[in-house]
C-alpha positions as CSV (number, residue, x, y, z in Angstrom):
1,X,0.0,0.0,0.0
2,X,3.0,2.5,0.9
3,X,4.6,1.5,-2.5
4,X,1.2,2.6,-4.0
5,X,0.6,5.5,-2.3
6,X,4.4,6.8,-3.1
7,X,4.2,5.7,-7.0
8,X,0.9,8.1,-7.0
9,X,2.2,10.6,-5.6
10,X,5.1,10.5,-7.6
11,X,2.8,10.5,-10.9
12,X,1.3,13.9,-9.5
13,X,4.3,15.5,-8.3
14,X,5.4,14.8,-12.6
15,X,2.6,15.9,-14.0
16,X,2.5,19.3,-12.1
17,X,6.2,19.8,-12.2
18,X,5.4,19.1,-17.0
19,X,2.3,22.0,-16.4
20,X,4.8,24.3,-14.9
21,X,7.6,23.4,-17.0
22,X,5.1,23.9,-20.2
23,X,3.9,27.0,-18.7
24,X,7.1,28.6,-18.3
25,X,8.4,27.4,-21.8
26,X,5.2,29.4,-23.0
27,X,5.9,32.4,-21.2
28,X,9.5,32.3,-22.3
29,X,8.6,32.1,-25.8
30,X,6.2,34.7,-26.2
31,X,8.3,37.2,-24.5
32,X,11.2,36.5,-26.6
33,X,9.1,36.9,-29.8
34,X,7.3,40.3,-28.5
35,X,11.2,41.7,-28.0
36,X,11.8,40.8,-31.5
37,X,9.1,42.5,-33.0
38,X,10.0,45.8,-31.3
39,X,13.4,45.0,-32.3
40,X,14.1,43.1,-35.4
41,X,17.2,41.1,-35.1
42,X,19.9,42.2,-38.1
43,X,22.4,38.8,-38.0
44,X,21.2,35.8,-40.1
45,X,21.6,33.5,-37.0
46,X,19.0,35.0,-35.0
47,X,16.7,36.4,-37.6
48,X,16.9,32.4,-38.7
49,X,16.2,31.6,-34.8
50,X,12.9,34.0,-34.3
51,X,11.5,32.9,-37.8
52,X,11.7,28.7,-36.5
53,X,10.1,30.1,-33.0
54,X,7.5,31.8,-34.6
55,X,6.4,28.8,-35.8
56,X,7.2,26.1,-33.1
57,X,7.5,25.5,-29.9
58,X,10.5,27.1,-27.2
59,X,13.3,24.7,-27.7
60,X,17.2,25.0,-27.5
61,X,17.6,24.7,-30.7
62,X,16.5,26.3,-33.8
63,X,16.5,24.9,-37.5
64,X,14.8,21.8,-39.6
65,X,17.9,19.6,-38.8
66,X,16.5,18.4,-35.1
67,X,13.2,17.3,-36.7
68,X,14.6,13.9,-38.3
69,X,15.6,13.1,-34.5
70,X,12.6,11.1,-32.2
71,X,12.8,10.0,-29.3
72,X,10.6,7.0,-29.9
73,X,12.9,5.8,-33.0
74,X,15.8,5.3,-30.0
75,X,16.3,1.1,-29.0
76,X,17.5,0.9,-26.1
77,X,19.0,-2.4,-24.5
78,X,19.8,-3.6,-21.1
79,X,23.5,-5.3,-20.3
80,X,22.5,-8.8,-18.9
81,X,25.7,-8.9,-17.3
82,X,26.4,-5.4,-16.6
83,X,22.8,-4.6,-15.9
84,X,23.7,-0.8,-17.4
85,X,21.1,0.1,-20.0
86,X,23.0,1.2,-23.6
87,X,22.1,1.8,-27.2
88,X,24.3,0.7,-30.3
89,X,25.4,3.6,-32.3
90,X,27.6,3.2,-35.1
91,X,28.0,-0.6,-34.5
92,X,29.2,0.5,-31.0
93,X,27.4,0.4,-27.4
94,X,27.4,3.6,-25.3
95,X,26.5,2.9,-22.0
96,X,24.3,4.8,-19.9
97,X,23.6,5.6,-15.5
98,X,22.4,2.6,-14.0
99,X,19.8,4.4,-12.6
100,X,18.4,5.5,-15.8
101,X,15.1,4.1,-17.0
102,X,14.4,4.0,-20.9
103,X,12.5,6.9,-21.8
104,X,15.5,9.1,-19.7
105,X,18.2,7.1,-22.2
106,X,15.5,7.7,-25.3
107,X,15.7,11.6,-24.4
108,X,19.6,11.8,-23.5
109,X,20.4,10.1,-27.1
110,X,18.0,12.3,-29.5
111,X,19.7,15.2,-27.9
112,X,23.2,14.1,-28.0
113,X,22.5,13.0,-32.0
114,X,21.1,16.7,-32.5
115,X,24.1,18.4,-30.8
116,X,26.2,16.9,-33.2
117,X,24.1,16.9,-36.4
118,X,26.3,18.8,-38.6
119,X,24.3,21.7,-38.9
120,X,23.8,21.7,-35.3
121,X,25.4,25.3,-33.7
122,X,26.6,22.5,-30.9
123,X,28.6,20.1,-33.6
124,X,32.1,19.8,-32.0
125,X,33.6,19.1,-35.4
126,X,32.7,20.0,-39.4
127,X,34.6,19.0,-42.8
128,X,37.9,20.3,-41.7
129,X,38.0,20.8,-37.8
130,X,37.9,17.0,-36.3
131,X,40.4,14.6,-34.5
132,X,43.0,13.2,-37.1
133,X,43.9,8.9,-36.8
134,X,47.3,10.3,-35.1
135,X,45.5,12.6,-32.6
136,X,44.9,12.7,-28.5
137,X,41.8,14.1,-27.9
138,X,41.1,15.1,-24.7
139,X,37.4,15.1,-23.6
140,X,36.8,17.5,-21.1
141,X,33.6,17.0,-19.5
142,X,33.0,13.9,-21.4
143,X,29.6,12.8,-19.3
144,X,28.1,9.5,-21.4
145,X,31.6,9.9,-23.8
146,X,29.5,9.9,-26.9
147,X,31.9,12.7,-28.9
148,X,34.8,10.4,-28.2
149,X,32.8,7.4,-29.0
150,X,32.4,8.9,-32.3
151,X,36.5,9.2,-32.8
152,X,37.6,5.8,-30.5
153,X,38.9,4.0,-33.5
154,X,40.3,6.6,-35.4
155,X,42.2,8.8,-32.6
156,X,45.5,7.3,-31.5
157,X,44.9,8.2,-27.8
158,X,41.8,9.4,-26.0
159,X,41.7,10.9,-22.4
160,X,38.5,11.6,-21.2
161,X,37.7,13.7,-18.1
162,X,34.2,13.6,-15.9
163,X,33.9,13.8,-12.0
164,X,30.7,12.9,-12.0
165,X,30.8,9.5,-10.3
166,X,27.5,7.9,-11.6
167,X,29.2,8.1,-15.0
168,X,32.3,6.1,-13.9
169,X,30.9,2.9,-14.5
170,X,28.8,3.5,-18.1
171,X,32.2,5.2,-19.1
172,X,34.2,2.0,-18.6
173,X,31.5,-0.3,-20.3
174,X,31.6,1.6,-23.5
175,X,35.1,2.3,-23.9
176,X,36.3,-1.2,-22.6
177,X,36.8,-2.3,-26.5
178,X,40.1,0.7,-26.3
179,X,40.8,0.1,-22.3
180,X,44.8,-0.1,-24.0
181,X,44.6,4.0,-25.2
182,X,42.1,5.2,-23.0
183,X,42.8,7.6,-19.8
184,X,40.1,8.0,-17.6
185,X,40.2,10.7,-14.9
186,X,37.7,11.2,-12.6
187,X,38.1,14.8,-11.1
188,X,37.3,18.5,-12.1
189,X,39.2,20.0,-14.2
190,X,40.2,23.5,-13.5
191,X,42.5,26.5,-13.0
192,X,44.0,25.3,-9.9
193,X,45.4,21.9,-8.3
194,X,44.1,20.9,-4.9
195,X,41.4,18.2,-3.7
196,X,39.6,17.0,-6.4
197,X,40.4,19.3,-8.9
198,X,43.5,19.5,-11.4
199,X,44.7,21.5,-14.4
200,X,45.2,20.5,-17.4
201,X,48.5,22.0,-17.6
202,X,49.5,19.7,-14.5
203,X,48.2,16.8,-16.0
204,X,49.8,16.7,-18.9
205,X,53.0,18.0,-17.3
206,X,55.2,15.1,-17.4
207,X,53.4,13.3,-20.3
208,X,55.0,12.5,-23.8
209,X,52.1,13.1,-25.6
210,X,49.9,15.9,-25.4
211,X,46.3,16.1,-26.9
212,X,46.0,17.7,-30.5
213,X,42.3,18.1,-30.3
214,X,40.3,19.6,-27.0
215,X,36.4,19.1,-26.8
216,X,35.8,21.7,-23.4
217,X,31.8,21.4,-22.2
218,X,32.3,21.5,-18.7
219,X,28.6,23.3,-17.3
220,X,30.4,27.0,-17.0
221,X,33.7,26.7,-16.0
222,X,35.2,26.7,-19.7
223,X,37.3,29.7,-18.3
224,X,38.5,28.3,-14.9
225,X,39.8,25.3,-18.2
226,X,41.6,27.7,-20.0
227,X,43.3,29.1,-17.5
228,X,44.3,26.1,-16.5
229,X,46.1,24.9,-19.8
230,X,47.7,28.7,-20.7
231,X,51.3,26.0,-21.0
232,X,49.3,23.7,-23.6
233,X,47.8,26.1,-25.4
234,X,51.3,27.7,-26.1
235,X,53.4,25.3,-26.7
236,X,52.0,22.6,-29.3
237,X,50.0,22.7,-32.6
238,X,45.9,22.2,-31.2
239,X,42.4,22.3,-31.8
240,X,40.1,23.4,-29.3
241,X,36.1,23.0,-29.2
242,X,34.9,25.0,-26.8
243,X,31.3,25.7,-25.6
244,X,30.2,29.3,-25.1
245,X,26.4,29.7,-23.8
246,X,27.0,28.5,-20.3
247,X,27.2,32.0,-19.4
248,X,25.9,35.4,-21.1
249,X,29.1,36.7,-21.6
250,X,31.3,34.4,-23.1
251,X,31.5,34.1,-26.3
252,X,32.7,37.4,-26.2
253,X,35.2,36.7,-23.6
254,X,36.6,33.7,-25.3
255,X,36.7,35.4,-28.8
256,X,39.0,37.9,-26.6
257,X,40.9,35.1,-25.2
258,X,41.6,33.2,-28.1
259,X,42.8,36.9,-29.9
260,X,44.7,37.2,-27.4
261,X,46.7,33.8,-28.0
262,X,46.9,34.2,-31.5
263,X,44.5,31.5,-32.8
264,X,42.5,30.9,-35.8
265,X,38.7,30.8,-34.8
266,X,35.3,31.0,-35.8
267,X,31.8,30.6,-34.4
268,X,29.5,28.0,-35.1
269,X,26.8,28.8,-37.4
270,X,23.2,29.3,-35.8
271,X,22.2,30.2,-32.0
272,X,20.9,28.8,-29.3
273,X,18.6,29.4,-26.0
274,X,20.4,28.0,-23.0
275,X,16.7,26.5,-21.1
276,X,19.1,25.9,-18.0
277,X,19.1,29.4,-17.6
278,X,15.8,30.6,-18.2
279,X,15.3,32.5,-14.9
280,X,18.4,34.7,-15.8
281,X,17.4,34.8,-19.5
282,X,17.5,38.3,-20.9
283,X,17.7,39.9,-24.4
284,X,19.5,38.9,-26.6
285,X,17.9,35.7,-25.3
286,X,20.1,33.5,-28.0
287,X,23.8,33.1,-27.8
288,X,26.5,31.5,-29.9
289,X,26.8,28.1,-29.0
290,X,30.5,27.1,-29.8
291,X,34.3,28.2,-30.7
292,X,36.6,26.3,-33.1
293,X,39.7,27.6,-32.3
294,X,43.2,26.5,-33.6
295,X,47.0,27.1,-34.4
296,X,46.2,26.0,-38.2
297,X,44.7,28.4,-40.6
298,X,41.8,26.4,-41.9
């Protein structure tokens, strides 16, 4: 009866917690498109971004390329040894939290194949920016590892960095096939060196080879990253993917930094809105999703 009584009200508490999340979404979208009718967006990207929202729904992304993605479409499987759910992708399994049920793994997967859709302003890589077969890519802020998946044959070395410790155990299940060139390091990865955090810089201190290609997604602290790897970035021929709509502010600041350091960059195409943020969300309301920054002029 008390296992009854919880799954109800756990059944209410989701259903009122998918009103107000619907509500808000609502709210949120028609007080962005009432801004941009008093003021008409001049860049491509975000008149592109209010034309889509005019027509659909609030979501984080904007453009025709997320539609061929449903959830539905996603098989998922359970490890009978393992007991971790996972879905094949590519002819490889990416592993998933234990505690995740199937619709959470459905959801987590259409999302992660829309981020990197190539017309996605989220794509790590395009035609010319990607991990070469001699590369180390270093995953920073890996989570599931799905990027890296991507590249685990190709790449010559991969490290991948998450302190999240529910993803520990998915982590080693997918990349168990490459245990012999794969680094895993469970701890933050930062501007400084103490507890559980460490700098790239550090890390790679006393290592022969150092990564060629950077994928940087680590929830807002992309700068406390850089900072941490000023050595790295100076000192050998690199790539660098770096997310900027964590925070307002910084794709500005990292078009600075990168100036700064002397690196080739360029945006992403398209915008985003960041729906983590959505209390602190403000006009513009969208904001350039990712950096591709690099010692090669490309």
């Amino acid at each position: 009866m008390n296992r009854l009584a919880e799954t109800l009200r756990y059944k209410i508490r989701s259903r009122r917690n998918a009103f107000l999340h619907g509500r808000k979404h609502k709210e949120v979208r028609k007080r962005v498109l009432e801004h941009y009718r008093s003021h008409p967006p001049t860049d491509p990207d975000t008149q592109k971004a209010v034309e889509y929202l005019q027509h659909h729904p609030l979501t984080t992304f904007y453009g025709t390329f997320q539609e061929k993605y449903r959830f539905r479409d996603v098989e998922v499987h359970r490890d009978a040894t393992l007991g971790l759910p996972y879905v094949v992708t590519e002819g490889k399994r990416l592993y998933f939290k234990r505690s995740h049920n199937e619709r959470t793994v459905q959801l987590l997967f259409t999302m992660l194949r829309i981020e990197q859709d190539g017309e996605s302003p989220h794509c790590y890589t395009d035609a010319t920016f990607y991990p070469r077969e001699a590369d180390t890519l270093a995953d920073v802020g890996c989570a599931e590892g799905y990027f890296s998946l991507l590249y685990a044959d190709r790449v010559k070395r991969l490290c991948l960095f998450e302190q999240e410790g529910e993803w520990l155990e998915p982590l080693k299940a997918t990349f168990a096939p490459w245990r012999e060139k794969v680094t895993l390091v469970p701890r933050f990865v930062g501007a400084d060196n103490s507890g559980n955090t460490i700098s790239l810089d550090r890390f790679f201190a006393h290592r022969v080879e150092k990564p060629d290609f950077y994928k940087i997604d680590v929830e807002g602290a992309e700068a406390q990253v850089l900072e941490g790897m000023r050595r790295l970035l100076s000192q050998h021929p690199i790539r660098v993917a770096l997310c900027t709509y964590h925070h307002r502010e910084d794709f500005e600041r990292f078009s600075r930094f990168f100036s700064a350091q002397e690196f080739h960059q360029r945006p992403n195409a398209g915008v985003m809105i960041f729906l983590n943020d959505l209390k602190n969300l403000t006009p513009p309301y969208f904001r350039k999703c990712l950096i591709k920054a690099s010692t090669y002029d490309e």
